[in-house]
C-alpha positions as CSV (number, residue, x, y, z in Angstrom):
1,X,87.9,115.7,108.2
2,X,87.9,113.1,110.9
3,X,86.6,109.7,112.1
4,X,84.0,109.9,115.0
5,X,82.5,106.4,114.5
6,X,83.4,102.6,112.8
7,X,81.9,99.4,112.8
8,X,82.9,96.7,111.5
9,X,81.3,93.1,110.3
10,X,84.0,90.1,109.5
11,X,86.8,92.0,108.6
12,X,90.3,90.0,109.3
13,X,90.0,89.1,112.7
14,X,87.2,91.9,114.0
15,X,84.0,89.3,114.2
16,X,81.9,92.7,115.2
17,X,83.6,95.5,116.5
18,X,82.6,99.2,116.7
19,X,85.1,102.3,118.4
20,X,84.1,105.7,118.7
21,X,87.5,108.0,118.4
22,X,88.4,111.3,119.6
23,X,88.8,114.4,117.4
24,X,92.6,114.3,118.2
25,X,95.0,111.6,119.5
26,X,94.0,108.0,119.3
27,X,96.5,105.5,120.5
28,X,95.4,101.8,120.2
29,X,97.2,99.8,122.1
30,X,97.3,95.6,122.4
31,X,99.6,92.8,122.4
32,X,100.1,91.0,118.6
33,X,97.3,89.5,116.9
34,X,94.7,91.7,118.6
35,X,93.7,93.4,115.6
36,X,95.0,96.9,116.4
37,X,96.6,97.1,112.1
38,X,93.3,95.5,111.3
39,X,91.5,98.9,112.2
40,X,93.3,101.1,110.7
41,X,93.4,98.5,107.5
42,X,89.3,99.0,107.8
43,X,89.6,102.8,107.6
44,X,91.9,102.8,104.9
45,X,90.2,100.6,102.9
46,X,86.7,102.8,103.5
47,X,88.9,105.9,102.1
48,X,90.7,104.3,99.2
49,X,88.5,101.0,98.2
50,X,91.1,99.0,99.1
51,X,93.7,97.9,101.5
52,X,97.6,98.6,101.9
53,X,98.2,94.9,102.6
54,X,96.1,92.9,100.5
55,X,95.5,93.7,96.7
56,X,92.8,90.7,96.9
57,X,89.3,91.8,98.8
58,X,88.6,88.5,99.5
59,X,92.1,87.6,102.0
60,X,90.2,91.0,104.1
61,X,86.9,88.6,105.1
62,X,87.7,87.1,108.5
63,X,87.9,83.5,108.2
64,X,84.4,80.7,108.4
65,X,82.6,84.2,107.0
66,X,81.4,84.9,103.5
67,X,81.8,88.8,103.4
68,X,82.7,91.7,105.4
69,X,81.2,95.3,106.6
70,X,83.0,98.5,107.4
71,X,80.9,101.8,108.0
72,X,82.5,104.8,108.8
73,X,81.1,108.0,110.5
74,X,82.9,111.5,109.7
75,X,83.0,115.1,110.5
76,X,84.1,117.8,108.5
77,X,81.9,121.0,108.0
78,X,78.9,118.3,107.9
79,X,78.5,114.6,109.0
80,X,78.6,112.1,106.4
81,X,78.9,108.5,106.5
82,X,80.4,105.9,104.2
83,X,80.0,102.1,104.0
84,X,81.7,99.2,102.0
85,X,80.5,95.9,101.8
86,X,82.0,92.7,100.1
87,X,81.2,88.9,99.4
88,X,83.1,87.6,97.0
89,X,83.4,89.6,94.1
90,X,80.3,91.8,95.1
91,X,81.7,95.1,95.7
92,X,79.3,98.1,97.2
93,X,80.7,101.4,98.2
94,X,77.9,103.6,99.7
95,X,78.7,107.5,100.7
96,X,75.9,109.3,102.9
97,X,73.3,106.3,102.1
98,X,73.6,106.9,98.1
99,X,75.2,103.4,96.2
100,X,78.4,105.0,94.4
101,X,78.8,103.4,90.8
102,X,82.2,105.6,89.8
103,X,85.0,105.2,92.2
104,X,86.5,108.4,90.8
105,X,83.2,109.9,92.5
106,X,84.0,108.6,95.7
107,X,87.8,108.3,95.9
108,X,88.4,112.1,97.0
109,X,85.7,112.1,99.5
110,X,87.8,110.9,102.7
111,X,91.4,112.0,102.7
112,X,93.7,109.5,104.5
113,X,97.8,109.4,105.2
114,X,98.9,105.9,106.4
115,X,102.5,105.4,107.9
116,X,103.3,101.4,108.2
117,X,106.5,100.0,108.4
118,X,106.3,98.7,104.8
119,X,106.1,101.4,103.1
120,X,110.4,101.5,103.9
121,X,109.8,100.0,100.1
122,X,109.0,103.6,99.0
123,X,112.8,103.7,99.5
124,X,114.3,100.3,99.3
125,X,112.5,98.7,96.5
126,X,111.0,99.0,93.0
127,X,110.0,101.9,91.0
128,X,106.3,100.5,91.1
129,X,106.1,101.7,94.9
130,X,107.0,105.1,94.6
131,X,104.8,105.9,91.2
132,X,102.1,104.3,94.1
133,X,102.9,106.8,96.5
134,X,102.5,109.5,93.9
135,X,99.3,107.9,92.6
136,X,97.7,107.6,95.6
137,X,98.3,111.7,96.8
138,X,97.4,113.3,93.3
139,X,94.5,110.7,92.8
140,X,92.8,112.2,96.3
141,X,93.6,115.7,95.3
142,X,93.4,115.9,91.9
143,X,90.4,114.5,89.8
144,X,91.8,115.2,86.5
145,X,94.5,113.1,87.3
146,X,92.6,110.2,88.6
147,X,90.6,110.0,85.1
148,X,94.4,110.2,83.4
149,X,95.9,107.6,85.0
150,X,93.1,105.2,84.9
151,X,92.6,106.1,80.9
152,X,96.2,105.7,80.5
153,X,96.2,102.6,82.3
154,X,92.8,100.9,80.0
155,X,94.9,102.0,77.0
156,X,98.2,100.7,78.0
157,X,96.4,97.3,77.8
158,X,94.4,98.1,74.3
159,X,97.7,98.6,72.7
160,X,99.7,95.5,74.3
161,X,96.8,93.6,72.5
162,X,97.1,96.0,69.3
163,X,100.4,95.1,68.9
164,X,100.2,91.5,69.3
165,X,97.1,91.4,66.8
166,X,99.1,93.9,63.9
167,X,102.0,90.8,64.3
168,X,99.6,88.6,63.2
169,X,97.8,90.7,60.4
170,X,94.4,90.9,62.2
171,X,94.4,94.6,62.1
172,X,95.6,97.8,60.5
173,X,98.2,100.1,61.4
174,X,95.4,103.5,61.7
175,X,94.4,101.6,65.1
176,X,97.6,101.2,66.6
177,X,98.2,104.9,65.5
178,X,95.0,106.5,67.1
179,X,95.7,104.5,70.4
180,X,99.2,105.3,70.6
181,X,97.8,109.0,69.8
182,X,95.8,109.0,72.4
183,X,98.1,107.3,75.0
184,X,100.1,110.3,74.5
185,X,97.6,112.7,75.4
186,X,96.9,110.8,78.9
187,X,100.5,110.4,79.2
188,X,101.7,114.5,79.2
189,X,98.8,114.4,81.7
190,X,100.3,112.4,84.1
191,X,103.6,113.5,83.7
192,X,103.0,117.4,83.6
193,X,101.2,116.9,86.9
194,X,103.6,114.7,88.3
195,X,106.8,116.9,87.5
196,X,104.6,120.0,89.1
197,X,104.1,117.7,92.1
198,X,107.6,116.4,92.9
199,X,109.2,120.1,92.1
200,X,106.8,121.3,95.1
201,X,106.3,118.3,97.5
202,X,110.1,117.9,97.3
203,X,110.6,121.0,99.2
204,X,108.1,120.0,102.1
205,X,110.3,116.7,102.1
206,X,113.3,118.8,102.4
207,X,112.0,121.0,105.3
208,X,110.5,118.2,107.3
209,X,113.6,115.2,107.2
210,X,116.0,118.2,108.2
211,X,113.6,119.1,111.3
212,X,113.6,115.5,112.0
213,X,117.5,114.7,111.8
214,X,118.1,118.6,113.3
215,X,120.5,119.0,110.8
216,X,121.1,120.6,107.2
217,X,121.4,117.4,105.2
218,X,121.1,118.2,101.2
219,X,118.3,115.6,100.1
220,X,117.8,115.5,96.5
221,X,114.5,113.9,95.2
222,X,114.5,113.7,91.3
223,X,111.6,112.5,88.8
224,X,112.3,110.9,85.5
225,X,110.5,109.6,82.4
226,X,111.3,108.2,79.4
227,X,107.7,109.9,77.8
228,X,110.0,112.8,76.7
229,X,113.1,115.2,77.7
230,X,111.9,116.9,80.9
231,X,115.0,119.5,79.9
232,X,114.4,120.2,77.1
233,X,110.7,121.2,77.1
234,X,110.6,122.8,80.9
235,X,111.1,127.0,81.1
236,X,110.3,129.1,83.6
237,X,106.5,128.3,83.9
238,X,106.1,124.8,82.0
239,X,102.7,124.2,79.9
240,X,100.8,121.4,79.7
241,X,100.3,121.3,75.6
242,X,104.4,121.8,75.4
243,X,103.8,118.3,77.2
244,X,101.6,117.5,74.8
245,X,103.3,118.3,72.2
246,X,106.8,116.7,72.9
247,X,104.7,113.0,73.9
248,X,103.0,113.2,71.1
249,X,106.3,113.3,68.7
250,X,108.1,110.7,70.7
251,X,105.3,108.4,70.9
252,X,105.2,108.5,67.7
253,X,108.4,108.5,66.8
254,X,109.2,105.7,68.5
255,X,105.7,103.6,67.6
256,X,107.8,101.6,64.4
257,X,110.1,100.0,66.8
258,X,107.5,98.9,69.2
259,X,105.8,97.7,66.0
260,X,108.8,95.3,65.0
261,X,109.5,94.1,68.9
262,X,106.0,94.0,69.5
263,X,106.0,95.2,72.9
264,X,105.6,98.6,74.4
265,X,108.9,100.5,74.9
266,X,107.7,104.1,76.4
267,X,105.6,105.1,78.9
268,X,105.0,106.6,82.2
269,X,104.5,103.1,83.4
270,X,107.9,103.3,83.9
271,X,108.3,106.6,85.6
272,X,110.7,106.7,88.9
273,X,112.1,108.9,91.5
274,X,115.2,108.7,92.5
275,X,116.4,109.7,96.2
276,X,120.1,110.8,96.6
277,X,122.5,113.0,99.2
278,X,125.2,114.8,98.1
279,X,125.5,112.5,95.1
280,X,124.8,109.1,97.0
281,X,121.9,107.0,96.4
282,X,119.8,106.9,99.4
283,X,118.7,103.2,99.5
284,X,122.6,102.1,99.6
285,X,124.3,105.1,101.1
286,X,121.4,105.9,104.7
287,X,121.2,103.8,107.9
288,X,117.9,101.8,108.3
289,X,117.5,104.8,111.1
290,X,117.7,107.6,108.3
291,X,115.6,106.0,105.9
292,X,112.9,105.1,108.1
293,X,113.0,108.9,109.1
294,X,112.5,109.9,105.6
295,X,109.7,107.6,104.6
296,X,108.2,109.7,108.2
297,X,109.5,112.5,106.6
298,X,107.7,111.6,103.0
299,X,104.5,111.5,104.9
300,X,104.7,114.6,106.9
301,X,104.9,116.4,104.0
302,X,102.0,114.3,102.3
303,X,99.7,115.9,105.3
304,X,101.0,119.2,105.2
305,X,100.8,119.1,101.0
306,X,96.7,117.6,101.5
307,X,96.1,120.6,103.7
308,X,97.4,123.2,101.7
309,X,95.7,121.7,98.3
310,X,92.3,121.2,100.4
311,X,92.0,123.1,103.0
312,X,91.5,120.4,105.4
313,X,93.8,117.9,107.1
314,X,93.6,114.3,106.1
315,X,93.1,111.7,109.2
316,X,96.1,110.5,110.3
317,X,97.2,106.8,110.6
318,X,100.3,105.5,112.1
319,X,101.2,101.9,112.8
320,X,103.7,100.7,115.1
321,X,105.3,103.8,114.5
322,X,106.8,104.6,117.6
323,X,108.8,101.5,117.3
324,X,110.6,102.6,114.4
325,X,111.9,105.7,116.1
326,X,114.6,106.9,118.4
327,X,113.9,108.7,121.2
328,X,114.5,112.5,119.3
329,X,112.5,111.6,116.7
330,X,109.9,110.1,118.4
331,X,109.6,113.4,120.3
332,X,109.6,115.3,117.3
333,X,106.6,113.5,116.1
334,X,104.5,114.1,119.6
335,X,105.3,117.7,118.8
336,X,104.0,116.8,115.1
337,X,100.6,115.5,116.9
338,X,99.8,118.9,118.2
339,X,99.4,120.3,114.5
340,X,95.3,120.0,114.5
341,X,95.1,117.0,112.5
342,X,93.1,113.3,113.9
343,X,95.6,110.8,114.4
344,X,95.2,107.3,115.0
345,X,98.1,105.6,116.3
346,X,99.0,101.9,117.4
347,X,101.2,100.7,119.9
348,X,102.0,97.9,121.9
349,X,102.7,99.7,124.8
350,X,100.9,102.9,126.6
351,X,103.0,106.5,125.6
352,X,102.6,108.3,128.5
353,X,103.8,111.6,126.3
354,X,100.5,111.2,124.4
355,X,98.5,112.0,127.3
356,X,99.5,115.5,127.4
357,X,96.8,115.8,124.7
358,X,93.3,117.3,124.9
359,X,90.9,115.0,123.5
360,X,93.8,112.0,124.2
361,X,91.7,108.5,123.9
362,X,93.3,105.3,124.7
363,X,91.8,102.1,123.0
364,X,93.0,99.4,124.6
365,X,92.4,95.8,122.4
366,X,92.6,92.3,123.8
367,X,92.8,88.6,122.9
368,X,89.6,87.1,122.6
């Protein structure tokens, strides 16, 4: 899929503002504070609902306004068009001019990959970032998942409460038991797919941070989860009810001490992946350099991994991201732009290497 047209209404600091993109290599380029991040927000928050830098709609409506309008224009076999619109809790997401009530029934429709200089947290920070990054890929390529998560996640809150309310004798143990039943279900889910996931995407990971450093380096990406003993259930081919099975007896199992503590003590909530080389954790042992070219890496693989489960290549954004590279990795990633996929890219500055591109468009922003 790709881009060919946006407009946008009041979002950050776009007052009105519509671009037309080529099928290949976009390069925005601008000083600071011209909006260039602010576009690629806008697409990214037409694919996925909502933004990468803002977890509240209402910080995205450019200041003295009272709501904001993207509307996106794509290609893949057919044309199809997509439109949000926002005014202060008043969310409408529109796809091909019909109002979309589910987002699971919209949230597959336009596949995006985002590089931004944050997402260095995927490797530097908490575990809540990196079950994101996981979320975010199997959500756009796997539905069942999607519907997991988001049951797990309505249920994780229906037994916090359950718990509280059994303290204080306002209901009976058969509830607690049927949601903590049931919380198990959605949690082998979300595991099963996410232990299939990481034991495949880890090997695109592999292949693409060696091409990048041009050298063998030994990169091991591990999952974990305290749900149940990945080791002791996993053969040759695992199954999804042997996950089933094993969540279901340690949820259980472990249901009378949440009881007495009255909080929740297992989950996939808590769920993790741990980066390491040749024994060394990667957040204390790389360079900034070498973990900045793995996060690249991370999402090199992510397009490769939404092409092979799709058939189609995601569109590509990358902010700033020439900045974060040296000069052999930067040319690595030209060479990476030749692939077949859209990308949009900003810059401060012009790349003349980009122009080497059919289809090369250069979007040059400016202070108003």
């Amino acid at each position: 899929m790709i881009i060919t047209n946006l407009k946008i209404l009041n979002f950050r600091n776009h007052q009105n503002f519509e671009q037309t993109f080529s099928n290949a290599v976009n390069l925005v380029i601008g000083e600071n504070s011209t909006g260039k991040t602010s576009i690629l927000e806008a697409i990214y928050t037409l694919a996925n609902t909502k933004s990468f830098r803002a977890h509240n709609d209402e910080r995205l409506i450019k200041i003295g306004t009272d709501g904001f309008y993207i509307k996106g224009f794509f290609k893949d076999i057919v044309e199809h068009t997509a439109e949000i619109s926002y005014s202060y809790k008043n969310k409408i997401l529109k796809f091909d001019n019909y109002r979309i009530k589910k987002i699971r029934e919209y949230i597959a429709k336009i596949s995006i990959v985002l590089y931004n200089p944050l997402h260095l947290y995927i490797i530097n920070e908490g575990p809540v970032y990196r079950r994101e990054f996981i979320n975010i890929i199997l959500s756009k390529t796997d539905v069942e998942y999607y519907v997991a998560l988001h049951s797990y996640l309505k249920l994780l809150n229906e037994k916090r409460a359950a718990l509280k309310l059994f303290k204080e004798r306002k209901i009976k143990f058969d509830v607690i038991e049927l949601i903590n039943k049931r919380l198990s279900e959605f949690a082998s889910i979300i595991v099963f797919k996410r232990y299939n996931f990481i034991n495949y995407f880890k090997e695109l990971v592999v292949e693409k941070f060696n091409l990048l450093m041009n050298r063998d380096i030994k990169l091991i990406i591990e999952y974990s989860t305290n749900c149940l003993n990945l080791k002791g259930i996993v053969k040759d081919k695992s199954k999804l009810e042997d996950f089933k099975n094993a969540a279901a007896q340690k949820f259980l199992k472990i249901l009378g001490a949440e009881i007495r503590n009255s909080r929740i003590l297992l989950g996939c909530q808590a769920d993790d992946l741990t980066f390491k080389d040749s024994g060394n954790i990667v957040k204390y042992y790389y360079s900034q350099g070498e973990r900045k070219a793995l996060v690249l890496a991370l999402k090199l693989a992510e397009i490769k991994y939404i092409r092979e489960k799709t058939g189609g290549y995601p569109i590509v954004l990358l902010d700033d991201i020439f900045s974060e590279l040296d000069d052999k990795r930067r040319q690595y990633l030209i060479n990476e732009l030749n692939s077949g996929f859209q990308s949009i890219i900003t810059d401060i500055d012009f790349n003349e290497h980009l122009q080497k591109f059919s289809n090369f468009q250069k979007i040059e922003l400016k202070k108003n």
